[in-house]
N, C-alpha and C positions, 0 to 999 in steps of 0.2 A: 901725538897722543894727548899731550898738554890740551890741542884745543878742540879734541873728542872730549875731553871729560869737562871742559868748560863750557860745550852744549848741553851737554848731559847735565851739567849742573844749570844752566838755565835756565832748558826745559821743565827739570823739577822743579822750581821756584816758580817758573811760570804758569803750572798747572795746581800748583800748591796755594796759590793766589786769586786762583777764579772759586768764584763762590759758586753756590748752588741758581741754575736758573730761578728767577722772581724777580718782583719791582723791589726797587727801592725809592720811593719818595721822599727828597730831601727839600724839606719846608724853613723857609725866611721870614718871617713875618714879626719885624722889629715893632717893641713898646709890646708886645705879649710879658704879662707879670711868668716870672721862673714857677715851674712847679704845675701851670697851667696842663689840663690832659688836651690830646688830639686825638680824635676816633677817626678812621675809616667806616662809614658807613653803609652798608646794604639796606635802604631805605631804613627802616625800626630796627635792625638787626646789628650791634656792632662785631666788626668781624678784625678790628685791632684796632693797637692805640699807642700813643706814645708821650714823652714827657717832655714840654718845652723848655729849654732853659737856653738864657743868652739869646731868646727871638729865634731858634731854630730847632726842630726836629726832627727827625727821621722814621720811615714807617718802613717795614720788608715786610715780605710774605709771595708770594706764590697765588697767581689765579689760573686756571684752565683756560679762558677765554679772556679777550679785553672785556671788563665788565664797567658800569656806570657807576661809581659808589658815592657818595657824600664825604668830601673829610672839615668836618667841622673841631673847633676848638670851642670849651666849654670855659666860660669867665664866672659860670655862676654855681661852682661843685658844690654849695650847700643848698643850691636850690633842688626840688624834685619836681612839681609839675611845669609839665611843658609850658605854659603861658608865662610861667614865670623866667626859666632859662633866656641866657644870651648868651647863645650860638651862635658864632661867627665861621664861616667857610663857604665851599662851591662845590657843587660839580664836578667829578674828573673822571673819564674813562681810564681807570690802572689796566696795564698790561706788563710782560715783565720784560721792563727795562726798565734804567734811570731815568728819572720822572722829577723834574722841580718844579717846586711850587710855590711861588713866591709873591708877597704885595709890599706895599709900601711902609703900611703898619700895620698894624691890628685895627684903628680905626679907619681905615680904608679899607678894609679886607671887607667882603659881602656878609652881609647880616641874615640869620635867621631867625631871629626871636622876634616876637608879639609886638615886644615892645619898644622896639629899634628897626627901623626901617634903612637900610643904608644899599646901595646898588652894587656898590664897593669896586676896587679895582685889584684885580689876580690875573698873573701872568702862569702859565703851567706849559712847563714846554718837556721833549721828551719822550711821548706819544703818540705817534703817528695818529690810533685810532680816535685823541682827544681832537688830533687837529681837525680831522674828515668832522665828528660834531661839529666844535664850534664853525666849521662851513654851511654846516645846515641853520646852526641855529644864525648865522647873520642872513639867512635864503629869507627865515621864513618872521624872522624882527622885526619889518618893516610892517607887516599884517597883525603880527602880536598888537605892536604900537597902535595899529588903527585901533582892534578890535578894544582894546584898554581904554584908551582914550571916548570912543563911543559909549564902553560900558561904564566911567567914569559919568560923564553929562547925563547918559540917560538914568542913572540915579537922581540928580537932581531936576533933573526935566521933568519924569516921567513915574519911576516910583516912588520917590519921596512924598510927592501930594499925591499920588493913588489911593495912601494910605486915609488919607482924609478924605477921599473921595474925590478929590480931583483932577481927570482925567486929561491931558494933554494930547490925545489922541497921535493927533497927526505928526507931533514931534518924538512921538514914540516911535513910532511905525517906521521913522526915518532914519532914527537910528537904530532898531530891529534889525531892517535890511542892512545897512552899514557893518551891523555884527557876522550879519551872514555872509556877506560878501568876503570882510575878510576872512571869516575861518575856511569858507568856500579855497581862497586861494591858499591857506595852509592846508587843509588838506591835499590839493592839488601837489604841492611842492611836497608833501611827505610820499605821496604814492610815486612820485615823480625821482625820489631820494631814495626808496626801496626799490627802486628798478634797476637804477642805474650802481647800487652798490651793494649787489643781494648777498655775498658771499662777506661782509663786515657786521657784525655786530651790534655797530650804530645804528642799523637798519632794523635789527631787531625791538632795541629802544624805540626806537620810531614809531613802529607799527603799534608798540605797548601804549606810545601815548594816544597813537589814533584811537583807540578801545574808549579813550576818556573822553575824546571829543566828537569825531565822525559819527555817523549813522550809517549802519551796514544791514543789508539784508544778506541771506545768508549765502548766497552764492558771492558776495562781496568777499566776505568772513575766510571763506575756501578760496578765494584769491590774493588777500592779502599771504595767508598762510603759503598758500605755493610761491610766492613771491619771493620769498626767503630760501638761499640755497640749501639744497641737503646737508653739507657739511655741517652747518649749524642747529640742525633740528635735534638733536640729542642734548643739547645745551639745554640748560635754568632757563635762561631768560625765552628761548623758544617755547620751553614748556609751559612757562608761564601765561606766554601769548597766549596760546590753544586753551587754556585754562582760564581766561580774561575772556574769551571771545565764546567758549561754552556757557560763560555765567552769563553772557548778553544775547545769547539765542532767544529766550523767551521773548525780547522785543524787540527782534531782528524786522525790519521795513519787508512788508510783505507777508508777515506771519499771521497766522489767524489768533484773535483772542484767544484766551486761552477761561475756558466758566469760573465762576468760584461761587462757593456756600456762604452766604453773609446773614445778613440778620437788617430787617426793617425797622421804621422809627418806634414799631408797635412790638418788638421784639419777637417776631413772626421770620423763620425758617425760609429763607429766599434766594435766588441762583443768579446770580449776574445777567445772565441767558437773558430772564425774564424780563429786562428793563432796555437792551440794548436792541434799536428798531431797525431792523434791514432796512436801506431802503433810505437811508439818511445819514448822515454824518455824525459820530457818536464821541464824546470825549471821555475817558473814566480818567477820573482825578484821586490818586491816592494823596491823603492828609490826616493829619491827627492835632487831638485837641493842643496838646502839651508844646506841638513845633510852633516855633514863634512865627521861620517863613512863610508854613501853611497859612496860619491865619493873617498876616500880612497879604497873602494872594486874593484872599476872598473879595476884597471892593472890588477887585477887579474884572472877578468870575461874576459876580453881580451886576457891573457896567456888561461885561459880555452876554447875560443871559438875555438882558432886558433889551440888545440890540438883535439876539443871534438865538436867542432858545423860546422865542413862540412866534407863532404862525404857519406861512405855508413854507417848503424844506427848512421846517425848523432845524437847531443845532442839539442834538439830545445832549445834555451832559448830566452824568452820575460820577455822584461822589464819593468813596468808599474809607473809611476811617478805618487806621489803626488798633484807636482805640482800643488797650483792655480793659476799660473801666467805664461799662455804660454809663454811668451816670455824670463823669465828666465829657463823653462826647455826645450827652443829651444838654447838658449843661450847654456846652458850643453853640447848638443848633438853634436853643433860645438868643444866644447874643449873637450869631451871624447871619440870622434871615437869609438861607440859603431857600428859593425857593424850587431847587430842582430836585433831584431825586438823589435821596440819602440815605447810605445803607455803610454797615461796620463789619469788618473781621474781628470779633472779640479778643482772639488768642494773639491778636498784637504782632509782633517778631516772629511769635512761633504757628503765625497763620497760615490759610493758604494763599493769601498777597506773598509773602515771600518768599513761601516755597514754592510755588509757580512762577513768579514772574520774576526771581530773586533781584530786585531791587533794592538799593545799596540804601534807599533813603530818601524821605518826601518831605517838602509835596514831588510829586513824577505824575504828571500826567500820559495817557497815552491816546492816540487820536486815530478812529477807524475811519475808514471809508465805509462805502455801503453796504458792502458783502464783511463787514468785518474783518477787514485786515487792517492792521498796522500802519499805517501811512506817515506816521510824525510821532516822536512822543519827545517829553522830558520840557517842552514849551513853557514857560510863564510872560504872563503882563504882555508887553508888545508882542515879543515873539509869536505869542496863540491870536493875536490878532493878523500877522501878517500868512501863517497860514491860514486861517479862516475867511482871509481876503481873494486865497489865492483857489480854495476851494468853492467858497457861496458867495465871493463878491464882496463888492465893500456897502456896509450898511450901518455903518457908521453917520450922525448926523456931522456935516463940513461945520 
């Protein structure tokens, strides 16, 4: 009897002991000042927080799914704008288990702010679904690094003196393709990563960031999506996808232009339609006077016109401006001697540039083939020369 009621009282202590399924993340991160907060975050959204003292904290809570959050810690609570904040933390896929997260100090710990650049070192163990990322992310590291590295040089190669008009051509182009190449094989390894683990979560991620960088037409779009097992389609971040890859339909590879009502240099009522020539290679460039990128593009688009936009298969390119303020994007047109065809959406954001092709932000070009479809867009500086090499040749002087 004694050692029936000494199970019986076991078992109660033992069931009295288990807490409610959820994570608990339990964070180390020595030389953090006491009183410091820690957010978990959902990209902009914080969805908890906790208070560091003695260099350690703890986060609980409960998720549906392993989801990707941010847990940064805030060194600067009296600051408000983001540029100014120093946010230290990473990356972590929570799901519910115990989960630590630990670095060495707070100054090694990874930096997010502006104004502190650190790579940092964090260990997070604990997560099954964390570890499957960090396998991707060392798959696909090695091609980051290229493409970084390339786009680092070809700043000072190639657009830094563009801006003065000095054109580097061929060192551009070189490392153009070089960028291509490696995201070529990041994408390759992300479609390659949602195949082989459809039923995880982290594949869902994945797909999310394809949306930023691939180019899909839209049977692509319905591939990626079935790619993803059913279990997960009722989930956020599934929903999200479908919702990312709607907003990118309108310059899905393959798609036909799509018209719009603009307005000429002479403030005359005029259709897109009317400017883009079957029958030849067509680029429409959205830009606005106020974006500093846009007009940083222009020497470029001018090296390009004068190589690629007169004679025989000429390269048509129209320009179509933002601008809501004629008078500052007539103002432009006097200081950038554009001399192709230039034409404005007056109503700006709440034009039909955005409501039609809902682009996030310019300059975005996009590039037709002959019959007007979609064949390239989002291209600047070398980029739109290495397809305009790969379309009309190279006509570039050596």
């Amino acid at each position: 009897m004694k050692r029936l009621l000494y199970g019986i009282v076991c078992l109660g202590t033992l069931v009295a002991c288990q807490r409610e399924p959820g994570y608990k993340i339990s964070g180390s991160v020595p030389g953090t000042p006491d009183g410091m907060k820690v957010y978990l975050y959902n990209w902009n959204t914080p969805i908890d927080s906790s208070v560091v003292k003695g260099g350690k904290f703890v986060l609980t809570g409960k998720v549906d799914v392993p989801t990707r959050y941010q847990l940064l810690i805030d060194l600067s609570p009296d600051k408000v704008e983001s540029y100014e904040k120093d946010l230290r933390g990473s990356d972590v896929f929570v799901e519910n288990v115990d989960i630590t997260y630990e670095s060495p100090s707070i100054d090694s710990l990874p930096s997010r702010s502006f104004q502190r650049k650190v790579k940092g070192n964090v260990a997070v163990k604990g997560s099954l679904t964390h570890d499957l990322f960090l396998c991707y992310q060392e798959k696909i590291k090695p091609y980051r690094t290229k493409n970084s590295e390339a786009w680092n040089k070809y700043l000072k190669v190639y657009h830094i003196p563009a801006l003065d008009g000095v054109f580097n051509t061929r060192e551009g182009i070189a490392l153009a393709r070089e960028m291509n190449d490696a995201q070529k094989e990041i994408t390759r390894i992300q479609w390659d990563f949602i195949k082989a683990n459809p039923k995880s979560p982290v594949s869902v991620d994945v797909a999310q960031n394809m949306v930023y960088s691939a180019k899909f037409s839209k049977a692509e779009m319905e591939n990626l999506l079935q790619a993803i097992d059913p279990s997960l389609r009722e989930t956020a971040g599934y929903k999200q996808l479908q919702k990312s890859l709607e907003e990118i339909a309108p310059i899905a590879l393959g798609e036909k232009y799509k018209d719009l009502e603009l307005v000429d240099e002479n403030g005359k009522v005029v259709h897109l339609a009317d400017f883009v020539k079957p029958g030849q290679y067509n680029m429409v460039e959205f830009w606005a006077s106020w974006c500093g990128p846009c007009r940083g593009e222009i020497p470029h688009l001018r090296h390009v016109y004068d190589a690629y936009g007169k004679g025989k298969d000429a390269f048509n390119m129209i320009s179509v401006s933002i601008d809501d303020k004629e008078k500052d994007w007539k103002q432009a047109l006097k200081e950038e001697n554009m001399k192709w065809t230039q034409l404005c959406d007056l109503k700006g954001w709440k034009g039909e540039v955005i409501n039609k092709y809902k682009i996030q932000g310019v300059p975005f070009c996009l590039i037709l083939d002959k019959e007007g479809r979609i064949i390239d867009h989002g291209v600047r500086g070398s980029e739109l020369d290495v397809v305009l090499i790969k379309y009309l040749g190279d006509r570039y002087e050596e």
